[in-house]
C-alpha positions, 0 to 999 in steps of 0.5 A: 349402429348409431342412432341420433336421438332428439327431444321427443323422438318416439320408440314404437315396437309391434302389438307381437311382442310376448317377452321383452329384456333390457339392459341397462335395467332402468332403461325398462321403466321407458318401455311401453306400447309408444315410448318418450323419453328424453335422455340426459346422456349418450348410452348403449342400450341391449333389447332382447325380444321373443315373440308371439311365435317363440322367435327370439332377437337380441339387438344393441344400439348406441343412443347418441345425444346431441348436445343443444346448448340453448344459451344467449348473452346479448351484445349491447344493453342501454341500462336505466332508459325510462324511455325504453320499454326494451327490456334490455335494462339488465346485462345477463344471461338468458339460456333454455330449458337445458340451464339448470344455473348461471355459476358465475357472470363476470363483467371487466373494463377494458383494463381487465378491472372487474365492475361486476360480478354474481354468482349461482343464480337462474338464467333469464332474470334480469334483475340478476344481472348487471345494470351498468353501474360501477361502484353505484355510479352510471358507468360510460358507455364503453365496451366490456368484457364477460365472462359467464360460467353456466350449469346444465341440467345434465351436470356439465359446465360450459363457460361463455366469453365474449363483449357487451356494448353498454350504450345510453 
């Protein structure tokens, strides 16, 4: 049987309970009265339980976890705009609290040229990310292309692509 696991699902059991095993073993350390835990991984889990009338039950369950990948590269930005408190000065990569890392974010024109590039560096930091300049020069306004590589905190990489609009 599988069982779908999101952030802060809850693990209750009865007050009955005298005697309890788990396997995996350090999945015993979770185990309480009213349980939270937030697995990084899917994993197959084995709970024996013998109650307060010396009935004993084994039971397994798969946990899987659905992957949330909470990534956001915008479209368009309009870097160096006094005029504009839009925040939207900087082209970079915002993600949630699954981003451990931004390995790489790398930006090309439209003949394939790279006008910018960085590397291992947190998400959500503007001043980390590109801001409109080619080679110290305001670069036209133009479609271009990226590339980031991002890190989760479950040791996954995943690479986004797409294009960015810079408009002035």
């Amino acid at each position: 049987q599988e069982i779908q696991v999101f952030r802060n699902s809850a693990v209750n059991y009865p007050d009955r309970v005298k005697e309890m095993q788990v396997s995996p073993g350090d999945l015993y350390d979770f185990l309480c009265d009213t349980c939270m835990f937030t697995p990084i991984n899917s994993f197959r889990y084995r709970v024996t339980v013998l109650d307060s009338n010396g009935c004993k039950g084994t039971d397994d369950r798969l946990v899987v976890v659905t992957k949330e990948r909470y990534v956001y590269v915008p479209n368009v930005f309009e870097p160096d705009n006094a005029a504009s408190d839009s925040g939207n000065n900087y082209f970079t990569v915002f993600g949630g609290e699954d981003v451990e890392r931004v390995k790489s974010l790398r930006v090309f024109n439209r003949w394939g040229k790279a006008v910018f590039e960085n590397f291992d560096f947190s998400p959500n930091e503007p001043l980390e990310g590109w801001d409109g300049k080619i080679k110290d020069e305001m670069a036209q306004p133009a479609v271009f292309i990226y590339i980031a590589e991002v890190l989760f905190k479950d040791g996954e990489t995943q690479q986004f692509r797409g294009d960015v609009t810079l408009v002035r």
